[in-house]
ROBAFI-855312 format. One record per residue: x, y, z of N, C-alpha, C, O, CB in turn. Coordinates in steps of 0.001 Angstrom, whole numbers, padded with zeros to 6 digits, always signed. Glycine has a CB too. Layout:
<atoms>
XYZXYZXYZXYZXYZ
...
</atoms>
This chain:
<atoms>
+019987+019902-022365+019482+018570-022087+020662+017638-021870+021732+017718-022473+018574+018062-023237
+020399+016897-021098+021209+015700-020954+021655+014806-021942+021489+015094-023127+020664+015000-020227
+022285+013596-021553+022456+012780-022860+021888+011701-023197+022329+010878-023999+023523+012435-023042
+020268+011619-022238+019444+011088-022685+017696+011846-022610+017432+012718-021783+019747+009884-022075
+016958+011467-023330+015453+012264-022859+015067+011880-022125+014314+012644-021523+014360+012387-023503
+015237+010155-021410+014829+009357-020243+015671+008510-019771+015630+007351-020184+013785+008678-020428
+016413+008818-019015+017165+007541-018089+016349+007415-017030+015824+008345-016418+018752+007789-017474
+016171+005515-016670+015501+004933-015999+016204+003940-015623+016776+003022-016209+014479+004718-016447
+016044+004343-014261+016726+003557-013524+016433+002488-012339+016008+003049-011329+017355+004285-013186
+016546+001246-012237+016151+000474-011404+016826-000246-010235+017739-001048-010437+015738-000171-012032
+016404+000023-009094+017273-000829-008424+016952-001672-008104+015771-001932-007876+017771-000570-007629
+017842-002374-007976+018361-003653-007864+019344-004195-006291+019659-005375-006138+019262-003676-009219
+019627-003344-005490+020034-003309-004531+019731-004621-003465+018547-004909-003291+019674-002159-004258
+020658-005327-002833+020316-006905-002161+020881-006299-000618+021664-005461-000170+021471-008658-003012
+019956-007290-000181+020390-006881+001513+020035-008337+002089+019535-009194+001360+019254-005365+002449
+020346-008578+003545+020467-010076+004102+018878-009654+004108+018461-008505+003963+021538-010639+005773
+018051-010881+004314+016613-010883+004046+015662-010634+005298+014433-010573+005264+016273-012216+003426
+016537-010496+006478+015733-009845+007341+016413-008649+007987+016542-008393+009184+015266-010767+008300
+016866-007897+006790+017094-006130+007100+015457-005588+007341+014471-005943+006694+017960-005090+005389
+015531-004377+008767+014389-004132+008646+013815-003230+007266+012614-002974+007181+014185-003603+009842
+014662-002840+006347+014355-001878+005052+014190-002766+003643+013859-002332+002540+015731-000724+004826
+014544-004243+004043+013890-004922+002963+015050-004662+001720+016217-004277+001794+012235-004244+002662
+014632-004850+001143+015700-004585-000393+014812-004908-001885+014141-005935-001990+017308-005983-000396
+014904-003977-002905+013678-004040-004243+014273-005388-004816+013593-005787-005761+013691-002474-005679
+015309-006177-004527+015452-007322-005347+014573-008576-004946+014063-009432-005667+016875-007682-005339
+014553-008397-003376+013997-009565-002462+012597-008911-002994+011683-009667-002666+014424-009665-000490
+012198-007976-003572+010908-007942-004105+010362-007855-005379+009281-007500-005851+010469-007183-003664
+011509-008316-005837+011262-008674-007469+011966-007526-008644+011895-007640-009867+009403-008659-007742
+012516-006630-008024+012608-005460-009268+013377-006360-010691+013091-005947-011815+013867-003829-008633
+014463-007735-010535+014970-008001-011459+014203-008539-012302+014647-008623-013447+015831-008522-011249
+013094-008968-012080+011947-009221-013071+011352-008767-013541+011027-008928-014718+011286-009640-012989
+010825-007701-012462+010241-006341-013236+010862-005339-014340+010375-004549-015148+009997-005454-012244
+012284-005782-013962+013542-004711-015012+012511-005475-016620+011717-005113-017488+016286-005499-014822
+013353-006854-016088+012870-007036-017498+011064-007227-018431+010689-007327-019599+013630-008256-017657
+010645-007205-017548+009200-006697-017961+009291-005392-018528+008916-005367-019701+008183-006615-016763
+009675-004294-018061+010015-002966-018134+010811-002809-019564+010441-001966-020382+010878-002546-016817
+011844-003611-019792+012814-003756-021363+011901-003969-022302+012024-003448-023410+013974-005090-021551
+010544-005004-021894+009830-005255-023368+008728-004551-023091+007896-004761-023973+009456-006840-023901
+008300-003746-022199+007226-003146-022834+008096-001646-023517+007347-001116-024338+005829-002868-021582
+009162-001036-023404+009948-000351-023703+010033-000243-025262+009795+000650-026075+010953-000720-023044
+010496-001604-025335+010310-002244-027022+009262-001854-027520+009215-001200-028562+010202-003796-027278
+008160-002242-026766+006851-002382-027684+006040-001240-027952+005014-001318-028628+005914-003309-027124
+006643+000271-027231+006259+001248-027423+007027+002391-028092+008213+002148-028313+005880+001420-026478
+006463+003863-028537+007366+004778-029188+007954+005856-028300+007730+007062-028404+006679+005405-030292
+008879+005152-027250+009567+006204-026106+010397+006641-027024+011038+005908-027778+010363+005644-024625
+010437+008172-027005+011239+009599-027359+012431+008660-027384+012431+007610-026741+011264+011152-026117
+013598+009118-028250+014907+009044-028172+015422+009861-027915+014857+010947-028042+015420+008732-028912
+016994+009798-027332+017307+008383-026518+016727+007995-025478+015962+008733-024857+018470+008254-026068
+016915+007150-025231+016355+006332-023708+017547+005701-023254+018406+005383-024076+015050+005002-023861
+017662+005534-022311+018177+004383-021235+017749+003736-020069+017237+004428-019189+019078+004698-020772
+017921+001995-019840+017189+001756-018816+018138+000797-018541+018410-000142-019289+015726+001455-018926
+018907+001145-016918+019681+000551-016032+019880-000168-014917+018732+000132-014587+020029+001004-015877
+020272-000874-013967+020082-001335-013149+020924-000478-012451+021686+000150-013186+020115-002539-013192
+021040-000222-011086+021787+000657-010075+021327+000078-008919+020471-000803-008831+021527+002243-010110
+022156+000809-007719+022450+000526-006486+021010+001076-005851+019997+001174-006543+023896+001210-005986
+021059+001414-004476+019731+001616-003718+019598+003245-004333+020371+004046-004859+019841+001384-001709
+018269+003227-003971+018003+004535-004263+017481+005385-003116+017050+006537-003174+017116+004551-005315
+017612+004541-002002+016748+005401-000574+015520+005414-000553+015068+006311+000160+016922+006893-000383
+014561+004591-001195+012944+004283-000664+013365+002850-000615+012754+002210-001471+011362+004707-001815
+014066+002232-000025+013781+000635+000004+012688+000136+000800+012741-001085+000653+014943-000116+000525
+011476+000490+001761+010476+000523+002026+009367+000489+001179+008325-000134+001383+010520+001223+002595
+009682+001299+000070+008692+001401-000997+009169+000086-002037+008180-000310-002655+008752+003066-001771
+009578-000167-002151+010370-001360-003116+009341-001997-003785+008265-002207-003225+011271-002581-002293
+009632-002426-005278+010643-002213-005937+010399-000853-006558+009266-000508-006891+010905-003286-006808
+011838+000189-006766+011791+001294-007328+012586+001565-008264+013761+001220-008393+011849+002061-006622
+011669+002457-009210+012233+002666-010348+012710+004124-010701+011758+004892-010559+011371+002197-011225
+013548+004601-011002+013489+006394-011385+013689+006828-012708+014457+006246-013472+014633+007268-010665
+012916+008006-013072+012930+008487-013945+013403+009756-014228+012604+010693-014211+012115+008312-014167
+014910+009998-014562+015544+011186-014981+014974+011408-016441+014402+010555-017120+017170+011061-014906
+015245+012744-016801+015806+013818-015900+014495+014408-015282+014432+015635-015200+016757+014998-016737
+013583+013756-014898+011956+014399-014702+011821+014011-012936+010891+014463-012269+010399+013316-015964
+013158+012900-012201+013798+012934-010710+011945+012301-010416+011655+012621-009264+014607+015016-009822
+010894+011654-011012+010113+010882-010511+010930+009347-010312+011796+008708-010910+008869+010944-011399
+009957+009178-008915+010523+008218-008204+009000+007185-008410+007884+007675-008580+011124+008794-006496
+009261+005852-008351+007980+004379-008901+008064+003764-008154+009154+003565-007618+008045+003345-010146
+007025+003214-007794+006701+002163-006692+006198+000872-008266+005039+000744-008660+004994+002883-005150
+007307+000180-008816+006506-001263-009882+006507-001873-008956+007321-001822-008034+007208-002184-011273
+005063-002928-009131+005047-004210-008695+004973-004965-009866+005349-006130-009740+004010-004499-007766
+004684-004702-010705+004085-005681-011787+004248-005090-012931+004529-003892-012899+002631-006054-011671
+004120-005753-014205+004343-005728-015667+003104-004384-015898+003439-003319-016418+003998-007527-016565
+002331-004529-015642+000938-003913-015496+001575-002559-015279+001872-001882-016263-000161-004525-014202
+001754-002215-014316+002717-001271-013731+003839-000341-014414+004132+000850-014308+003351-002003-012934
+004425-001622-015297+005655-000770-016213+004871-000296-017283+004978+000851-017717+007056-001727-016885
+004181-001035-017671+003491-000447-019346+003137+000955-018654+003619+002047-018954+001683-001496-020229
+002161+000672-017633+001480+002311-017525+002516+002936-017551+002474+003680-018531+000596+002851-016213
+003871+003100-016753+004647+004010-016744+005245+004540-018001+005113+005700-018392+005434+003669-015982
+005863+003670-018558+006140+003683-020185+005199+004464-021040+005613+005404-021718+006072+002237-020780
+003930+004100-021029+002939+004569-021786+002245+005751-021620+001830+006451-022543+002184+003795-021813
+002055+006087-019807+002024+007229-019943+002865+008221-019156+002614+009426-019141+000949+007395-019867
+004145+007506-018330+004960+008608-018545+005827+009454-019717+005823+010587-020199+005601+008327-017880
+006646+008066-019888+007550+007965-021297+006855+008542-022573+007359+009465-023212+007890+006353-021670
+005625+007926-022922+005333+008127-023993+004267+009684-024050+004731+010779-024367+004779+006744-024431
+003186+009511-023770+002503+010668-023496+003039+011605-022369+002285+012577-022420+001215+010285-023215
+003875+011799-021461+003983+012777-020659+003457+012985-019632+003566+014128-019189+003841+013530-021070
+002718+012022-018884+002152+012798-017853+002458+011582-016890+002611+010441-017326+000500+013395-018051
+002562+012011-015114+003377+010895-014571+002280+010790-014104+001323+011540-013912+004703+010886-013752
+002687+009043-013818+001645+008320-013214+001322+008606-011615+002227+008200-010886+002002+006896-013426
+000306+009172-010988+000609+009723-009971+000152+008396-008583+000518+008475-007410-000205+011270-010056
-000363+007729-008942-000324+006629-008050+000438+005471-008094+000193+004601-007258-001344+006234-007981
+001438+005270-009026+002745+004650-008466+003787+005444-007954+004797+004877-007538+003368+003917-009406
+003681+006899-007913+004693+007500-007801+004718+007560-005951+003835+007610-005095+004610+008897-008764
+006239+007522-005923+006864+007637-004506+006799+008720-004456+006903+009197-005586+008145+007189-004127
+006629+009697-003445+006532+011035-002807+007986+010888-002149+008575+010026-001497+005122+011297-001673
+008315+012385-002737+010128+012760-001485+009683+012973-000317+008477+013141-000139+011298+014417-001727
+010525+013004+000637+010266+013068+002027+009997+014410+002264+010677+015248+001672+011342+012561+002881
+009334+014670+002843+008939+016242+003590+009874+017018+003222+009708+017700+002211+008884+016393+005247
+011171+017099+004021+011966+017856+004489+012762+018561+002423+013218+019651+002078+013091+016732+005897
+012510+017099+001560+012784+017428+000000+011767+018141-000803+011987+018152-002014+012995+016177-000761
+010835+018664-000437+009319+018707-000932+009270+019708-000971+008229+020263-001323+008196+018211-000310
</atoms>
């Protein structure tokens, strides 16, 4: 195992505001980070955890995105709503949320 049970990672990535790929900040992920920190708190995620901000992650279309090592699921958050479920029932119970989840591209699949 790694040297955490969940690193989660968010990007945060900025681009001029009329890139055609958009960017997860111009769509809120830094708010959502921190929505994401307290529902984190408020639940019993496995130790350790970590939850980071990082560079693009390559769905900036899907934005804002979140990832979840070492389990390499990829999140479409929009909302607070959004993080709890993930937290609660990825993090905590185990099972990924399958309708926020970003799908890899074909050719990764």
């Amino acid at each position: 195992m790694g040297r955490y049970r969940y690193h989660i990672f968010a990007c945060t990535n900025q681009r001029e505001p009329d890139h055609r790929r958009g960017s997860c900040t111009a769509r809120g992920s830094e708010e959502i980070l921190k929505a994401f920190r307290e529902e984190l708190k408020q639940h019993p995620v496995p130790q350790p955890f970590r939850i980071n901000k990082s560079g693009c992650l390559d769905a900036c279309e899907d934005g804002p995105v979140f990832a979840v090592y070492p389990d390499g699921i990829y999140y479409r958050v929009c909302s607070r709503e959004d993080a709890r479920r993930i937290v609660t029932e990825h993090l905590v119970e185990g099972r990924i949320v399958t309708d926020l989840q970003i799908l890899p591209p074909p050719e990764l699949s």
